[in-house]
DRENTIKE-103020 format. One line per 2 residues: their letters; for each residue x, y, z of C-alpha. Coordinates in nm, 4 decimals. Each point is the difference from the previous one (the first is absolute). Layout:
# residues N
A) X,Y,Z; ...
//
This chain:
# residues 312
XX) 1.3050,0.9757,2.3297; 0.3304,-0.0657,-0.1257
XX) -0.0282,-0.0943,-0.3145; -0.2194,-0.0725,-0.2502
XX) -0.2394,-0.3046,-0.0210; 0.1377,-0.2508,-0.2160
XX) -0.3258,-0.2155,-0.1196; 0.1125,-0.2105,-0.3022
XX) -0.3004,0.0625,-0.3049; -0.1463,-0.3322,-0.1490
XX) -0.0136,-0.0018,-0.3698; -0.2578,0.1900,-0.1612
XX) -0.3020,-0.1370,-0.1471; -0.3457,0.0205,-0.1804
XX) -0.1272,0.0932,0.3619; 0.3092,0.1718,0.1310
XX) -0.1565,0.3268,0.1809; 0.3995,0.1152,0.0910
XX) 0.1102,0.3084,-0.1968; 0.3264,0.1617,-0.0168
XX) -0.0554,0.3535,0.0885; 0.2087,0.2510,-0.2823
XX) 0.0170,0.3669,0.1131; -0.1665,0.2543,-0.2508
XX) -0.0274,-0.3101,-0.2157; -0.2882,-0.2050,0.1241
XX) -0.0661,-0.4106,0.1318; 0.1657,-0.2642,-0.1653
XX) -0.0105,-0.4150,0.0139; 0.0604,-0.2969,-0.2365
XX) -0.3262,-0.0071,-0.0912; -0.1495,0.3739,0.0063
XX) 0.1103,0.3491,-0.0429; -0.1523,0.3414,0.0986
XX) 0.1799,0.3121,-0.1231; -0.0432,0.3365,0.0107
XX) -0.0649,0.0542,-0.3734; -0.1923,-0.2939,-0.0426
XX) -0.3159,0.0455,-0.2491; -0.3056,-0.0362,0.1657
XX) -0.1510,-0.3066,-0.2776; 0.3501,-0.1844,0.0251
XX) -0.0111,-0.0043,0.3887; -0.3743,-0.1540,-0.0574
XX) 0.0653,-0.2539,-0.2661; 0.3564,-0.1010,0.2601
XX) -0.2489,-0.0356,0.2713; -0.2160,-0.2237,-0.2199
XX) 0.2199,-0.2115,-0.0217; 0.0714,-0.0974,0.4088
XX) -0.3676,-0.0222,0.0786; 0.0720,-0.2435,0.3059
XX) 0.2581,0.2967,0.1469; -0.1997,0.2937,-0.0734
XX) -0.3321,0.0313,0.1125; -0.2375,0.2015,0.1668
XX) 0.0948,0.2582,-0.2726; -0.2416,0.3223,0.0094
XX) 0.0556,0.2705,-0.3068; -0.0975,0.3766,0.1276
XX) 0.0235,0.3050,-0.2313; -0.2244,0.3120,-0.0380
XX) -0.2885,-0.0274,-0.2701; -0.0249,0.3919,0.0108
XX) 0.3661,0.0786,-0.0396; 0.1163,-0.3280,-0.1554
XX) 0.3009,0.1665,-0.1719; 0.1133,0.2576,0.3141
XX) -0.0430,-0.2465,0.2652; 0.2490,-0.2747,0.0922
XX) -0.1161,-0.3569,-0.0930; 0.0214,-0.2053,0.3075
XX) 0.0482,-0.4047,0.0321; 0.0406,-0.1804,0.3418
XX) 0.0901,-0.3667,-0.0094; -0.1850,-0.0820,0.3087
XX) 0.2068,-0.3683,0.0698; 0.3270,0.2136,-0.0128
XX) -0.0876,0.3563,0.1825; 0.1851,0.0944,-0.3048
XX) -0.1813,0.3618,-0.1260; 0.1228,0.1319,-0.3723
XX) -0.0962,0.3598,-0.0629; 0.0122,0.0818,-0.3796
XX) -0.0494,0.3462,-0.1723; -0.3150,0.0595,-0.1610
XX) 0.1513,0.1244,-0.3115; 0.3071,-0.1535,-0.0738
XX) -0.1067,-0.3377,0.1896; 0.3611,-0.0987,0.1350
XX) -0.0002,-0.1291,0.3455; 0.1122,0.3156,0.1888
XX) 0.0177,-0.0856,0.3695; 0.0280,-0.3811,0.1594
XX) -0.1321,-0.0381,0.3850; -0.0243,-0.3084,0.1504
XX) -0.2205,0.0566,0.3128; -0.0923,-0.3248,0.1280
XX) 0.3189,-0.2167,0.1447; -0.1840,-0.2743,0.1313
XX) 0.0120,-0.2183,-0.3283; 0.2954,0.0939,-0.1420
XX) 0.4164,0.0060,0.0099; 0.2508,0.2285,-0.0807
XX) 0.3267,-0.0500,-0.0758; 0.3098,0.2586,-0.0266
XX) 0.3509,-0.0941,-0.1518; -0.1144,-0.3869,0.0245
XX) -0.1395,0.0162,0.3205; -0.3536,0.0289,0.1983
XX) -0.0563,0.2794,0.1473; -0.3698,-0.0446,0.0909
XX) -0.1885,-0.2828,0.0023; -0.3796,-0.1458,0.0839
XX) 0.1289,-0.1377,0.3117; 0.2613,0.2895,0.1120
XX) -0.1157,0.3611,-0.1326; 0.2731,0.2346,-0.0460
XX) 0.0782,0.2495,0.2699; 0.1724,0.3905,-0.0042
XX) 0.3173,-0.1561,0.1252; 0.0378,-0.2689,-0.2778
XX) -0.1165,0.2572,-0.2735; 0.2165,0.2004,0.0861
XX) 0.3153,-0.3090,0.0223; -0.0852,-0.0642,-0.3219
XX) -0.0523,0.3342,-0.1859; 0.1796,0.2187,0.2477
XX) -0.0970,0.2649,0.2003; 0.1543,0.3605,-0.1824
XX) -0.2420,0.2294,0.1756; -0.2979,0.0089,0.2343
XX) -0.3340,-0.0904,-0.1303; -0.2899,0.2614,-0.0741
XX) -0.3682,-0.0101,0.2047; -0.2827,0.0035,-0.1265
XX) -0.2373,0.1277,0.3478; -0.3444,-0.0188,-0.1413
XX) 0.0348,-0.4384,-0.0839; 0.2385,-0.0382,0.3047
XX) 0.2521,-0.1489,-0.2526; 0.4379,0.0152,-0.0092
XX) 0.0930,-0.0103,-0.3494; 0.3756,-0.1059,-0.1076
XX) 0.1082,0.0447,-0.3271; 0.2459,-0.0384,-0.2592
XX) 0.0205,0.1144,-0.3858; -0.2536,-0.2258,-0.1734
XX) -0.1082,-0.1409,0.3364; -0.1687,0.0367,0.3180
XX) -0.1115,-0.1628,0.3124; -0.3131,0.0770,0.2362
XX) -0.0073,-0.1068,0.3445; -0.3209,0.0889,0.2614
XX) 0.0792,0.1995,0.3018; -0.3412,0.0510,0.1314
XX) -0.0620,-0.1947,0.4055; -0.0446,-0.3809,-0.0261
XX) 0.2807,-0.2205,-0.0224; 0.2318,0.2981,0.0006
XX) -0.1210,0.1404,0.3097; 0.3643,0.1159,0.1013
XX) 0.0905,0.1302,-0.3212; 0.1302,0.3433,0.0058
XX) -0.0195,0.2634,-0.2974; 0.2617,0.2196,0.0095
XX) 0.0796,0.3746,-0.1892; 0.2852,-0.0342,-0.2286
XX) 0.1755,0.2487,-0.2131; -0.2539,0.1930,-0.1372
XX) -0.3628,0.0314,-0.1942; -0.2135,-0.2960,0.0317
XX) 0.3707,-0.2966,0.0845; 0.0104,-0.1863,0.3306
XX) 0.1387,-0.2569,0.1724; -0.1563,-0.2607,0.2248
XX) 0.1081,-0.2060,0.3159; -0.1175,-0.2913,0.0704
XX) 0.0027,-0.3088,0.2193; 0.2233,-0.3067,-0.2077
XX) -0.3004,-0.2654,0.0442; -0.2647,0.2821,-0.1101
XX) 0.1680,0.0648,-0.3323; -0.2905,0.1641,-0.2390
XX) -0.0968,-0.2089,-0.2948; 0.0451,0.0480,-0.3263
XX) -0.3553,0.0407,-0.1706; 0.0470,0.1760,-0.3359
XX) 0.3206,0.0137,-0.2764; -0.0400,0.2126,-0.2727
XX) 0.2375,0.0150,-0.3336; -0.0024,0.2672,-0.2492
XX) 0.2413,0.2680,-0.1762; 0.1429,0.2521,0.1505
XX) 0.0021,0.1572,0.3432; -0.3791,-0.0210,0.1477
XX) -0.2470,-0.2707,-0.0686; -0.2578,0.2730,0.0364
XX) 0.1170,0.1775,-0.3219; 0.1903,-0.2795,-0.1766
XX) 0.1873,0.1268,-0.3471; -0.1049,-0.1204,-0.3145
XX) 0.1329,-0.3374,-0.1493; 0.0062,-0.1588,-0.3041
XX) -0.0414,-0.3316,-0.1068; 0.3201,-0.2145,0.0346
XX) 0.1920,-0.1935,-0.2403; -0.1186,-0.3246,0.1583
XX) -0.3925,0.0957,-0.0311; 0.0614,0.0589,-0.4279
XX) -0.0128,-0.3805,-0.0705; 0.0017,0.1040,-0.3886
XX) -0.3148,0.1652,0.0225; -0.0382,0.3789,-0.0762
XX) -0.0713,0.2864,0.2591; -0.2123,0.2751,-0.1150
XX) 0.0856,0.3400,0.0722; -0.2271,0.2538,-0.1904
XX) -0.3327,-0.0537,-0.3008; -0.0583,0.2693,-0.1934
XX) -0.2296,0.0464,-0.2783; 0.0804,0.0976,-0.3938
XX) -0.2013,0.2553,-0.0934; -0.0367,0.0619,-0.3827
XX) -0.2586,0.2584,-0.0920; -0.2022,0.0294,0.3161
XX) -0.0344,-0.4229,-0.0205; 0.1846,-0.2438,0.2448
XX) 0.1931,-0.2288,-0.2587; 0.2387,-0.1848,0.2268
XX) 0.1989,-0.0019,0.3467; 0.3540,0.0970,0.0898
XX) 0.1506,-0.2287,0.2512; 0.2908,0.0059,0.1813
XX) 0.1289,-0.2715,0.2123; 0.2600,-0.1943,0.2154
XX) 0.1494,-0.3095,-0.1456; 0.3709,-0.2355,0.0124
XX) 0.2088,0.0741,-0.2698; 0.1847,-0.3304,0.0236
XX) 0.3584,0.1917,0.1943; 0.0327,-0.1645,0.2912
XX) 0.1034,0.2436,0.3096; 0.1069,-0.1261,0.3397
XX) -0.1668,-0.3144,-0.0601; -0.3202,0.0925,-0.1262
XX) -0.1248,0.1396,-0.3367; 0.0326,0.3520,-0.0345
XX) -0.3328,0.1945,-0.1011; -0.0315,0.2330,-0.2316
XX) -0.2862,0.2688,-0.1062; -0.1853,-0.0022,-0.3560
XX) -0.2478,0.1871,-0.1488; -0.2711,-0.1776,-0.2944
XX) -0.2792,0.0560,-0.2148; -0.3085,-0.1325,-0.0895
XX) -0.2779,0.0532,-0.1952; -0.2843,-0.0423,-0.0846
XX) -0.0447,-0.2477,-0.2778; 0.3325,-0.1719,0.1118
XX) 0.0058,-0.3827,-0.1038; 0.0657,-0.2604,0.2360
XX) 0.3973,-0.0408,-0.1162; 0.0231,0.3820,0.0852
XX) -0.1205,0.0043,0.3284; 0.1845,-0.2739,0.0853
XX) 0.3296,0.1280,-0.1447; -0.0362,0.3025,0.2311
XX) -0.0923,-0.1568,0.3291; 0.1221,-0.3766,-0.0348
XX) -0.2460,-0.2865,0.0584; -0.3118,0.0817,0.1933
XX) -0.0506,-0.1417,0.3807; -0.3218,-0.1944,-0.1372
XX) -0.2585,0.0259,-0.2724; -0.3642,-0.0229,0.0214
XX) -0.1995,-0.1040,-0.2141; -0.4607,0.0351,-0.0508
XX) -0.1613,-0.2973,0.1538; -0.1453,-0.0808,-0.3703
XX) 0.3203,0.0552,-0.2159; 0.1812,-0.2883,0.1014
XX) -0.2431,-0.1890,-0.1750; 0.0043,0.2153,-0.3598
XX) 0.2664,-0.2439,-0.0705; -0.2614,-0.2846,-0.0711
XX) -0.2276,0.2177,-0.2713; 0.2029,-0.0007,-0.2530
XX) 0.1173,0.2787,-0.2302; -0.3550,0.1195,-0.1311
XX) -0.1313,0.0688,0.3444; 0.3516,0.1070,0.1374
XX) -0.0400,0.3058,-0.2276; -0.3723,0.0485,0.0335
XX) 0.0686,0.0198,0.4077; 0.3476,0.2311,-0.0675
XX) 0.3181,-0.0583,0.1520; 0.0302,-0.1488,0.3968
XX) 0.0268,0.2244,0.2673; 0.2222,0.0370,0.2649
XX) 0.2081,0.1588,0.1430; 0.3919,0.0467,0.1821
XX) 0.0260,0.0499,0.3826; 0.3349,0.1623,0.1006
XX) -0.1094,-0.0473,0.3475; 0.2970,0.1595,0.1501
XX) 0.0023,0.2960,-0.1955; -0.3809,0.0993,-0.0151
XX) -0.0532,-0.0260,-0.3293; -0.2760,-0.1887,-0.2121
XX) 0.0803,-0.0462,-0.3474; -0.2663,-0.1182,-0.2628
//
């Protein structure tokens, strides 16, 4: 090839399954966003909200480890895969491994489509090529990567029968040769931080993912006399200084306690995400004032949903 494909995009919309692709950054269109960083209950309540786009959507995680193991969600109508870390619950590693319904776009244009899957050659016309790929001999698979970004491509006999692996400079990097109209296909991209997609570095959640909302970094409890009486918390939150665009985030630690009123809590954490009330105390409103105190105050309760917390 000589050049890259030029393939116009069409304008994004509620359907639109073409992403921009954003090295050690994540998938991007008008519409949706995945990010490395991304909280795992914001990427759910986003994907809520395109129920016609996204479907076939399966939720794995480990119900012995819950908090070790990484939180998996695959988006079966995208082959778009989003890896999050069972503690911190940030999206940690993006793979898209099924091409066939999807496009990608780099610097405006397609790169791989439904119709016309990437190949080596045009990943590497549109990345470019800096160094020879590493192996991987037990799956048969050529991987070529970048900082934040890599690209899988099968080697085993098929439809690259006259595909050659070749050593390169050392360790597990080679080279292949191969016949122009036998190009191998692209079948997996991954995006992540750092250097290896196995091992990807620890993110945190970007400016864009804060949407006012509060990001909670450690609980601890107030102990007074062998008795819990309250919780330390420390969290993320904007500060209202905008930097390089966005709202700048800055790190706060509160208290609580026990026995806190309602203007207290709420003067420490800002308004709740949703309150919940008892099925019956909706209607104490109707008994008057004699059976309001017989029955004792309402209750119910604050849901900072993306914190953790439960206040009542």
């Amino acid at each position: 090839m000589n050049g890259k494909q030029q393939v116009t995009k069409n304008p994004s919309t509620e359907n639109d399954l073409s992403f921009t692709v954003v090295p050690d950054v994540g998938l991007k269109n008008s519409q949706l966003e995945f990010v490395l960083g991304m909280p795992i209950n914001q990427c759910i309540s986003m994907m809520q909200q395109h129920p016609r786009t996204l479907t076939h959507v399966e939720l794995k995680y480990s119900k012995k480890d819950p908090c070790y193991r990484d939180i998996i969600i695959y988006i079966g109508s995208t082959g778009i895969k989003l890896y999050f870390d069972g503690h911190s619950q940030l999206i940690k590693l993006i793979e898209v491994d099924n091409l066939s319904n999807i496009s990608l776009t780099y610097n405006d244009t397609i790169f791989s489509d439904p119709t016309n899957m990437a190949t080596l050659d045009r990943v590497n016309e549109f990345f470019g090529s800096t160094h020879p790929g590493s192996y991987d001999d037990k799956h048969n698979i050529y991987v070529q990567s970048w900082p934040g970004l890599s690209f899988c491509f099968p080697t085993a006999a098929g439809d690259n029968s006259n595909l050659e692996v070749r050593p390169g400079f050392g360790g597990n990097l080679r080279s292949l040769k191969y016949d122009a109209n036998a190009q191998p296909k692209l079948t997996k991209m991954s995006i992540y931080r750092g250097q290896n997609p196995s091992e990807p570095e620890q993110v945190d959640t970007p400016f864009s993912c804060y949407c006012g909302q509060n990001r909670t970094r450690k609980i601890e409890a107030i102990w007074e006399n062998g008795s819990i009486v309250g919780i330390d918390i420390e969290f993320d939150t904007q500060n209202g200084r905008i930097v390089d665009g966005e709202y700048d985030v800055s790190t706060y630690k509160r208290h609580i306690y026990f026995g806190d009123s309602v203007a207290d809590v709420q003067s420490v954490l800002g308004a709740p995400t949703k309150v919940f009330y008892k099925s019956d105390d909706k209607m104490k409103i109707h008994r008057g004032l004699h059976k309001e105190t017989l029955y004792g105050p309402p209750n119910f309760f604050f849901n900072y949903f993306v914190m953790g917390l439960v206040s009542s």
